[in-house]
C-alpha positions in Angstrom: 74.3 -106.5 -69.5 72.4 -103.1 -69.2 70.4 -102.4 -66.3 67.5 -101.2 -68.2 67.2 -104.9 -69.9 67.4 -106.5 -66.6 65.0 -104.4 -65.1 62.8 -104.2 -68.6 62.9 -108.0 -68.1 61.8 -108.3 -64.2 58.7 -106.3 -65.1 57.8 -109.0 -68.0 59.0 -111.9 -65.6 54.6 -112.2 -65.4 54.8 -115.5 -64.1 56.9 -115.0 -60.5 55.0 -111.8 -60.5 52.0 -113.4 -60.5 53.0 -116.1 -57.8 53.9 -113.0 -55.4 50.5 -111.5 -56.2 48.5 -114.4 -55.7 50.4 -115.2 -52.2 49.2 -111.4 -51.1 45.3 -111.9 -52.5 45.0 -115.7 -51.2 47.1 -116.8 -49.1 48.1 -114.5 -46.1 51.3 -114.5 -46.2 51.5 -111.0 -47.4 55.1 -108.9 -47.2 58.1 -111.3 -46.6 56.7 -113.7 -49.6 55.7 -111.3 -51.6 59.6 -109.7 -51.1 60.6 -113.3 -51.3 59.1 -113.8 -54.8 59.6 -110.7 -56.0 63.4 -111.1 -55.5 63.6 -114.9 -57.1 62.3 -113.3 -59.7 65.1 -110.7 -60.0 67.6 -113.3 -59.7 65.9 -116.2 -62.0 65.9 -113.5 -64.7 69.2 -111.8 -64.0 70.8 -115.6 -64.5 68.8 -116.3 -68.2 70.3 -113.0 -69.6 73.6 -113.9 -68.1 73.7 -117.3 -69.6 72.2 -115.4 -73.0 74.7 -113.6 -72.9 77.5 -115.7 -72.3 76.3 -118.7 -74.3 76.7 -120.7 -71.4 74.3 -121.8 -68.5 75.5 -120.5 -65.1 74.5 -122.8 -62.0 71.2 -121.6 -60.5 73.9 -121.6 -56.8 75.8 -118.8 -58.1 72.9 -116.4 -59.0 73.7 -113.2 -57.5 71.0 -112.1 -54.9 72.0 -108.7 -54.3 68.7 -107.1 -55.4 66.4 -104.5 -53.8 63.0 -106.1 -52.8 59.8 -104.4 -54.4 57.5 -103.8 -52.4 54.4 -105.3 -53.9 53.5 -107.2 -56.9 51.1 -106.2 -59.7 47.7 -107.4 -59.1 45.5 -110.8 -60.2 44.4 -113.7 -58.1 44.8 -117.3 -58.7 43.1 -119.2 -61.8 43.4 -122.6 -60.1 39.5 -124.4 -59.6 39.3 -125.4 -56.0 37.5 -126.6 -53.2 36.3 -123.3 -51.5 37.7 -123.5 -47.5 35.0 -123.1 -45.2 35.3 -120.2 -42.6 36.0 -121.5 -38.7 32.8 -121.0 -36.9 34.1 -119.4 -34.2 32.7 -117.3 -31.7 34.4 -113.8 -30.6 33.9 -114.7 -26.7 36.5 -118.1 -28.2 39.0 -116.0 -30.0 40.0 -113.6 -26.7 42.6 -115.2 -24.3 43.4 -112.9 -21.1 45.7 -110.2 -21.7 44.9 -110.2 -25.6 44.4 -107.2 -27.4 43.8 -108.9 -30.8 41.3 -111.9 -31.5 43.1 -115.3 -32.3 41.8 -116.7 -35.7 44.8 -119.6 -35.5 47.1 -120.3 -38.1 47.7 -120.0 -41.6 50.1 -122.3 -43.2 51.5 -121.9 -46.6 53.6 -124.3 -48.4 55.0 -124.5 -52.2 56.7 -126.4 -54.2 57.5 -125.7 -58.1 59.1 -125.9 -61.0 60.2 -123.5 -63.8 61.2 -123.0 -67.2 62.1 -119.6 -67.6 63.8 -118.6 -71.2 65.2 -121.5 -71.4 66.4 -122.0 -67.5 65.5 -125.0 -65.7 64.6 -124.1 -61.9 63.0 -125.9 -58.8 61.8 -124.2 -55.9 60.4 -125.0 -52.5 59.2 -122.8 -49.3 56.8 -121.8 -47.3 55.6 -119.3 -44.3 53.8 -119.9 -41.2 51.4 -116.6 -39.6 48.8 -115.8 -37.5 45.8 -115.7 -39.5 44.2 -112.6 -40.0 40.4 -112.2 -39.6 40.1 -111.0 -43.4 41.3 -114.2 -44.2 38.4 -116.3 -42.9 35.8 -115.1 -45.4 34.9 -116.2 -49.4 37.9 -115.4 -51.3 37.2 -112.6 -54.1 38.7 -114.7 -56.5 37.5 -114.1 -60.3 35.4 -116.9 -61.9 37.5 -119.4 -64.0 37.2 -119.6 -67.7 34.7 -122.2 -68.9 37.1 -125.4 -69.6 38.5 -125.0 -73.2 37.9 -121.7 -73.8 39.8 -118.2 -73.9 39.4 -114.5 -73.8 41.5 -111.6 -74.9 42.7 -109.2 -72.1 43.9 -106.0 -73.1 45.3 -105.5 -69.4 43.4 -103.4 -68.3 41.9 -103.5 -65.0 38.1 -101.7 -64.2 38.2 -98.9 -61.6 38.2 -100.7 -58.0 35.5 -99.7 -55.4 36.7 -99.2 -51.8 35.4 -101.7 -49.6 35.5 -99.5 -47.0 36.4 -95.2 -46.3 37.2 -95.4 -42.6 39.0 -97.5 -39.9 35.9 -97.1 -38.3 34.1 -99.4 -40.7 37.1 -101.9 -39.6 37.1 -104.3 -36.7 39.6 -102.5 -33.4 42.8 -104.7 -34.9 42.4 -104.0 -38.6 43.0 -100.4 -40.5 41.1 -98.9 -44.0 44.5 -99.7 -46.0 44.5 -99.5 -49.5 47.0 -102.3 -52.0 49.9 -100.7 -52.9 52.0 -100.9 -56.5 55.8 -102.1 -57.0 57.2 -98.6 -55.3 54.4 -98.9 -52.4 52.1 -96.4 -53.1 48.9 -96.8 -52.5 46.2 -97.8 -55.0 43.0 -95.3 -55.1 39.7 -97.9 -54.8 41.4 -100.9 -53.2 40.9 -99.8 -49.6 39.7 -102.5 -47.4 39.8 -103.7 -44.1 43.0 -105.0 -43.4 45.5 -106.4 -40.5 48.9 -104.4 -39.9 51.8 -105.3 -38.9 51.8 -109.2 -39.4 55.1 -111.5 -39.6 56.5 -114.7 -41.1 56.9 -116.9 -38.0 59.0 -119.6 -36.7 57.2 -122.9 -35.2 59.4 -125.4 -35.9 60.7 -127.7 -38.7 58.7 -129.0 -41.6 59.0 -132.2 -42.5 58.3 -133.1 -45.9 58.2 -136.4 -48.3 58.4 -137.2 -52.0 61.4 -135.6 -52.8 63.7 -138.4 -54.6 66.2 -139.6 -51.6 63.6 -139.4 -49.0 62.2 -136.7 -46.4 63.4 -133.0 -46.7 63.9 -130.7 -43.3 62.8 -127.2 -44.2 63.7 -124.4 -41.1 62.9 -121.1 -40.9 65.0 -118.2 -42.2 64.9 -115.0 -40.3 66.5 -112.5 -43.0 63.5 -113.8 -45.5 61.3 -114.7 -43.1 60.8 -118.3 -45.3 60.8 -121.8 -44.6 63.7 -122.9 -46.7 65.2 -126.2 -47.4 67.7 -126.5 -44.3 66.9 -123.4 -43.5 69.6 -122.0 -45.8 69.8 -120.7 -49.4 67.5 -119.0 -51.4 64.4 -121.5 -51.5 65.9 -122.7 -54.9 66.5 -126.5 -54.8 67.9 -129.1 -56.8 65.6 -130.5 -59.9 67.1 -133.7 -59.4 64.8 -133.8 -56.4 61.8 -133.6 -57.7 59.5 -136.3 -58.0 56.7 -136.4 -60.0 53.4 -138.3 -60.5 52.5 -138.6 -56.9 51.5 -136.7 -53.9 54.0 -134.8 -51.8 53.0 -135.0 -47.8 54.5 -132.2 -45.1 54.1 -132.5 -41.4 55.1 -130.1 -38.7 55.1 -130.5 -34.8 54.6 -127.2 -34.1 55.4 -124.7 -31.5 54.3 -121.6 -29.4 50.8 -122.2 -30.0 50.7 -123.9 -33.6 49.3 -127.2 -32.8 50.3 -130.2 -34.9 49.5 -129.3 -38.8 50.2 -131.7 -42.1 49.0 -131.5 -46.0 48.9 -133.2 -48.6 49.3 -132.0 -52.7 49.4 -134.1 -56.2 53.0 -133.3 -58.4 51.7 -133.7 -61.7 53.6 -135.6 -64.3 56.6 -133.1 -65.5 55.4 -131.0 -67.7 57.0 -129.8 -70.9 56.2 -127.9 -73.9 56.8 -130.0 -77.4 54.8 -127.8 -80.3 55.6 -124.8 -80.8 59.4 -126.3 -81.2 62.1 -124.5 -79.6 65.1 -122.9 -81.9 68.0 -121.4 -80.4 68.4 -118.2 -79.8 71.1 -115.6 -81.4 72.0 -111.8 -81.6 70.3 -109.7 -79.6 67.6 -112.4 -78.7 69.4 -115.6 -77.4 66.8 -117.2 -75.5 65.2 -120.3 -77.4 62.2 -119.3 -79.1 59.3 -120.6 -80.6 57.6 -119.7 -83.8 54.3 -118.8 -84.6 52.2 -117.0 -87.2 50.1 -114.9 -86.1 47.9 -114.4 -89.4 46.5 -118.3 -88.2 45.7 -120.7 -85.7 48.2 -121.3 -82.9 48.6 -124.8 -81.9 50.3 -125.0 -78.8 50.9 -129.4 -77.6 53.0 -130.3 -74.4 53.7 -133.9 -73.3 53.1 -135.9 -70.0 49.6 -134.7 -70.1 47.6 -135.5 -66.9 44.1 -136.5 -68.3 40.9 -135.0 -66.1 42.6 -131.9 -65.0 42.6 -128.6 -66.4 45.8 -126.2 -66.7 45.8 -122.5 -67.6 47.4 -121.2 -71.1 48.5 -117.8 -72.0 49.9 -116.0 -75.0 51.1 -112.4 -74.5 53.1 -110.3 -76.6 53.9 -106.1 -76.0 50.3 -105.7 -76.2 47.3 -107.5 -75.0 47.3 -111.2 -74.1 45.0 -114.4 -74.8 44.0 -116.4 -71.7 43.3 -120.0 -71.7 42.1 -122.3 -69.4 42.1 -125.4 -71.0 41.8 -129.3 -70.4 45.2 -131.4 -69.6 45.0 -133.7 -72.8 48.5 -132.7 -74.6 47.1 -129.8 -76.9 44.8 -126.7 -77.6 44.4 -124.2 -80.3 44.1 -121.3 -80.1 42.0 -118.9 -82.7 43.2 -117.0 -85.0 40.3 -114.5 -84.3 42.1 -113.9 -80.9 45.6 -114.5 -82.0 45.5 -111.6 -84.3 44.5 -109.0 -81.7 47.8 -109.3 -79.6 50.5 -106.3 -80.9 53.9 -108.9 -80.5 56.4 -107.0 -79.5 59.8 -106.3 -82.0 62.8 -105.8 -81.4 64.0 -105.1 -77.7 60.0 -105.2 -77.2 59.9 -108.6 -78.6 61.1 -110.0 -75.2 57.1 -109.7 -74.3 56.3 -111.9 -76.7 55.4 -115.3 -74.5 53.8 -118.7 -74.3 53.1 -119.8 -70.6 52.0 -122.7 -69.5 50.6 -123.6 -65.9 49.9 -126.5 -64.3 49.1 -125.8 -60.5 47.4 -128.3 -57.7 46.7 -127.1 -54.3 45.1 -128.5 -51.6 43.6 -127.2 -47.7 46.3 -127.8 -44.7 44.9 -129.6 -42.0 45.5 -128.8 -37.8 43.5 -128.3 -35.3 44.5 -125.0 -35.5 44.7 -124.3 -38.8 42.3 -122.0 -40.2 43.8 -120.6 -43.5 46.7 -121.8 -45.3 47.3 -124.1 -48.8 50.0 -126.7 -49.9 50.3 -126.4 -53.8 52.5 -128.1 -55.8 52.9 -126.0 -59.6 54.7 -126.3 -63.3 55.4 -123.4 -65.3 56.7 -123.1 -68.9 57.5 -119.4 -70.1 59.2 -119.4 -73.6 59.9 -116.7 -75.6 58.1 -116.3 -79.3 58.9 -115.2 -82.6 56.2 -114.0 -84.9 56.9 -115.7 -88.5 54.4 -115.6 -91.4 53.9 -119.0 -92.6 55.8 -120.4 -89.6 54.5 -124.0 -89.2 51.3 -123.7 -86.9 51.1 -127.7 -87.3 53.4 -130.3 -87.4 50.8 -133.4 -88.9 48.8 -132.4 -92.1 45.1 -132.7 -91.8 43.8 -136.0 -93.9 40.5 -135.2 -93.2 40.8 -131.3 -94.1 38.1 -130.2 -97.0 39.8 -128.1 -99.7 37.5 -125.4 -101.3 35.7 -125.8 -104.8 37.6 -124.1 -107.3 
């Protein structure tokens, strides 16, 4: 397989992007994860263009994961609608101890587990990090306003010109520095400047306990080269699917160690999610990937089963050239217009690999700990298929009874 299509690939790979991304803007746990991602996604995408390739599935175990980390992801925050976590109030005299040099804001505890179906690869994964929360961390999060239920908007990808939030280390508190984000190669991003923490780490306090795996409880140890709480300590934080559960709540618990007081949390694992209109085809030539069919001259009716009723899930249909974003209510199906549809350019040929329906089902909840002042427990489900653009594809698979024909 040619380099350039594995790396053309990684950069389309939107979703595990996106997951590293979100994990540097909300969570804390900043480099190793963001490495940790950014690799998975390497691999994960390295292994569907093998198995394309070779017509056969290759086990997720053998996935070579002799890649070069990136150094950042590309930017966007998480769409999930959440309970806002309050900020400690604590007082600076509290967060000195004798001999420190840096105020101590606790803990932040992170904690994931997910499913994937990536061009038509099945995939589990669960980890986690454990750091010293930073003081940046205890404000509102900058997160952008969800979409109205039920409703989309076209994204060209463009993003508007940052401001600095600040021009100076002086403007910073005497642990953080003026640093700006920084793109896949780590350069720095003109207008992201803000006050920011150096030097942080992934840190070891102990096992993690957690239940609602099928078998029983799961030990997950920390893993110095990733600096990752993986399952056993060992691998790389992919698991098997035959573990998951779903339909209930996962619980994790953690003694703690060197200061991290006792911490546990708590997340929902929605019913398994899986994508039943558009219908997958299989894949051949140059494209082997299973692929849906849509024409884009109409609307696009996109159903999944197992819905989960009362919860909302994000939609997204991109192709080489703009996107639609959905966020949308958990009943089993959406549609979405044609007036919207039709301003996406779908990629052809080698291009048409970022054509894409993505589906995402995320729940996350607060960690608890006395110590504990940052940190989330999120269980997620993510579909990302491949599509082919086909005029008079068929958009629906019921006829309308109750359509009204025009007068001739």
């Amino acid at each position: 397989m040619p380099r350039r299509l594995i790396n053309f690939s990684v950069m389309l790979h939107i979703d595990l992007l996106r997951i590293a991304a979100t994990m540097h803007n909300t969570n804390g746990t900043e480099e190793p994860m963001k490495r940790f991602m950014l690799l998975l996604a390497a691999a994960l995408t390295a292994l569907a263009l093998t198995a394309g390739c070779d017509n056969e599935t290759a086990p997720a175990n053998d996935v070579d994961m002799d890649f070069a980390f990136a150094d950042d992801a590309a930017g966007g925050g998480d769409t999930i609608i959440a309970d806002t976590e309050e900020t400690p109030d604590l007082a600076q005299d509290d967060l000195l101890t004798d001999g420190d040099t840096v105020p101590d804001f606790g803990y932040n505890v992170f904690f994931q587990v997910m499913t994937m179906f990536t061009f038509g690869q099945p995939m589990a994964m669960s980890f986690g990090a454990i750091m010293k929360t930073a003081r940046e961390e205890l404000g509102p999060d900058d997160e952008d306003t969800p979409l109205p239920v039920d409703t989309c908007e076209f994204s060209t990808g463009a993003t508007e010109t940052p401001t600095p939030e600040c021009t100076s280390d002086d403007e910073c508190a005497p642990e953080q520095k003026c640093l700006a984000d920084t793109d896949n190669n780590g350069n720095p991003i003109a207008g992201t400047e803000s006050c920011k923490t150096p030097g942080r780490e992934s840190l070891d306090r102990g096992p993690i306990i957690v239940t609602g795996f099928i078998g029983g409880p799961v030990t997950f140890l920390y893993e110095p080269n990733d600096q990752v709480y993986k399952k056993d300590g060992t691998g790389d934080g992919q698991i098997d699917i035959a573990l998951l559960a779903f339909n209930l709540e996962y619980s994790l618990a953690g003694e703690g160690q060197e200061g991290l007081k006792a911490f546990s949390g708590t997340v929902y694992m929605p019913p398994s999610l899986e994508l039943t209109h558009p219908e997958l085809k299989p894949g051949s030539g140059s494209m082997p990937f299973p692929a849906a069919e849509i024409d884009p001259t109409k609307d696009v009716l996109i159903k999944w089963s197992q819905a989960n009723p009362g919860a909302e899930m994000d939609l997204t249909l991109t192709g080489e050239s703009g996107s639609v974003v959905c966020r949308v209510s958990d009943d089993g199906e959406f549609t979405i217009p044609v007036e919207l549809v039709s301003q996406i350019t779908f990629g052809t040929g080698f291009n048409a690999f970022a054509n894409n329906i993505i589906l995402d089902r995320k729940f996350s909840e607060n960690m608890e700990g006395d110590n504990v002042t940052a940190g989330r427990f999120t269980a997620e489900e993510m579909i990302t298929v491949m599509v082919n653009t086909v005029a008079a594809a068929d958009t629906d698979p019921s006829p309308d009874d109750d359509a009204v024909l025009p007068d001739n």
